[in-house]
N, C-alpha and C positions, 0 to 999 in steps of 0.2 A: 169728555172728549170734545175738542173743540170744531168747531165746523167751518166752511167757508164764510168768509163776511159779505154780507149781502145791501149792498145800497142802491145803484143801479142796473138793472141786468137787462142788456138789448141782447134780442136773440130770436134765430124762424122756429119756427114751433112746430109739434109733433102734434097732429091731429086725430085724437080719438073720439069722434062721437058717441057712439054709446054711450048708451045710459044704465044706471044702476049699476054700477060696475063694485063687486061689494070684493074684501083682502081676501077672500079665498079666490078669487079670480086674478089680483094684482099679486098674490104671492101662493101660490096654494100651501096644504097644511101641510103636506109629505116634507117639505124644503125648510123647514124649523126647528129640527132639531141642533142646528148649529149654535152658538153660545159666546161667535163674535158678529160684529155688523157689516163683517167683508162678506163676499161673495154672492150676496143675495142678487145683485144686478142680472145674474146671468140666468136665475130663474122668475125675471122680471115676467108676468104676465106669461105663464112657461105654457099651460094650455091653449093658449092664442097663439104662440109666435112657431112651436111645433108639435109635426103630428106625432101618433104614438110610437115612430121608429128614432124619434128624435132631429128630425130633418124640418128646417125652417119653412112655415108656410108664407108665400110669398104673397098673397093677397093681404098679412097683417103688417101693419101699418110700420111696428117697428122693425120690419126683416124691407121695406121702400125704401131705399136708398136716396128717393127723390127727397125725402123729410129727414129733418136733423134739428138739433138744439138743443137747449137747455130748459126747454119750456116745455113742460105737456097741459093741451087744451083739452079737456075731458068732457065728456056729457053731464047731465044733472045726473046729482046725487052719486057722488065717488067716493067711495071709499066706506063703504055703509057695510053689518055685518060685524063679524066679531071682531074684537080690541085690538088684534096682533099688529105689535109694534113693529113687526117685522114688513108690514107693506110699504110703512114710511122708508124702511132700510133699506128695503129693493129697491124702490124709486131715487133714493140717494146715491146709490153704490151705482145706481148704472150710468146718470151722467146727469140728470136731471134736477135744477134745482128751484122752482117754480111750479105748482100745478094749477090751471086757473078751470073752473066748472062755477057754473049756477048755482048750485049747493052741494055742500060736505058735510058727509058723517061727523058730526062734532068730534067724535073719539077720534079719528082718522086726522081729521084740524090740529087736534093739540099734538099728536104723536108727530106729526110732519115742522109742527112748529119747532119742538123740543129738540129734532135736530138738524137743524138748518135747509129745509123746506118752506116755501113760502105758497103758501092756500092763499088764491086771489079770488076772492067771489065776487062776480060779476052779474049784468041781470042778463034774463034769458037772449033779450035782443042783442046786446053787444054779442054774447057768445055767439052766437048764429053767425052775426057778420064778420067775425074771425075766421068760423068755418068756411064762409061761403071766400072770401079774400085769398085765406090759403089753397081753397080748392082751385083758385084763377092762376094763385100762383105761389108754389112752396118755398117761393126765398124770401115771401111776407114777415115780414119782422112786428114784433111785441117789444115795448120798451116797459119796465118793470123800475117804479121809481119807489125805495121804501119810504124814504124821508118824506115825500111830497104826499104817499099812497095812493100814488096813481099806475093805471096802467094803461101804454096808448096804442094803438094799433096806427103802425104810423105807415101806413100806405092810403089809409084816408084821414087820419088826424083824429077818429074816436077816439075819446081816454075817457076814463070810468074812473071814479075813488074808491077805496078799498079801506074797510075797517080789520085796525092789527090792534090788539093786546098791547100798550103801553112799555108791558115788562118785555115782549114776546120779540116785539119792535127792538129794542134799545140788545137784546140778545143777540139778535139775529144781523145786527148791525154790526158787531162785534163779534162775532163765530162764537158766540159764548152757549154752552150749554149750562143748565143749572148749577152744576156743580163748579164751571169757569167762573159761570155769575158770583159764586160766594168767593171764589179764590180771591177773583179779582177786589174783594175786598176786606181782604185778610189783615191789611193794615190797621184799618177803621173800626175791627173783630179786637185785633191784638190789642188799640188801644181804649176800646170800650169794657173788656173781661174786667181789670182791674177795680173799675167803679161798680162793680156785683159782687163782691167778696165782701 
């Protein structure tokens, strides 16, 4: 399945502090028995965003209407906790395609990378003064540069560099999932068989 292409992404960001925020929190486990990668958006983070009658709590950050984007700014260590691939799907399906934190659950890394998520690890200080920027003012913008692998906070000119996967990069720059990765070289496949017979 191919994903959006990702090269430059300006955009205000969604501010989640928290810390340890592990996929049973970003997606819980009742909401997996589904078998496509639609719908998960709407049980993004479902125990934070409502209470048990199903009604939006308005003190969580994504039922603010003041914050919006394509970017979510998370606390250390996101995405930690078991494998399910289904927290990256949440986090895609609902609108979001960037998440930038201090550290990531490696498994959580690759499953976001695989389908057009971009994990921006930053050091603990830049993250902070995202936080503190947005808290000044929610129409603070992130510019997300893959090719350069930079990311700037551009209401004071911070940029940080970011280490991406070589393969993960050149995918992701192209909406390529794995399986697009091979299509796309289906020619190079068709005319190297021949010479293995």
């Amino acid at each position: 399945m191919a994903y959006d292409k990702f090269n430059v992404l300006k955009s205000t960001v969604v501010p989640l502090s928290t810390e340890n925020v592990d996929t049973d929190q970003i997606i819980p486990a009742r909401f997996l028995k589904a078998t496509t990668r639609e719908g998960f958006g709407d049980n993004l983070f479902r125990d934070w965003r409502y209470d048990n009658e199903g009604n939006p709590k308005a003190d969580f950050v994504l039922n603010d209407p003041t914050y919006s984007g394509k970017v979510l700014v998370a606390g250390k260590n996101f995405g930690s906790g078991s494998s399910r691939e289904h927290a990256a799907w949440a986090i895609y399906d609902y609108g979001f395609r960037c998440v930038v934190s201090s550290f990531f659950a490696d498994i959580f890394k690759n499953n976001a990378l695989n389908i057009g998520i971009l994990p921006v690890t930053i050091s603990p200080e830049f993250l902070d003064e995202i936080f503190a920027e947005v808290e000044k003012d929610p129409k603070t913008e992130v510019e997300v540069d893959i090719e350069k692998q930079t990311i700037t906070l551009l209401s004071t000119g911070t940029s940080e560099s970011f280490d991406i996967n070589s393969y993960k990069k050149d995918n992701m720059q192209n909406g390529f999932d794995d399986i697009d990765y091979l299509l796309s070289m289906k020619e190079e496949i068709l005319a190297f068989e021949p010479s293995r017979r």
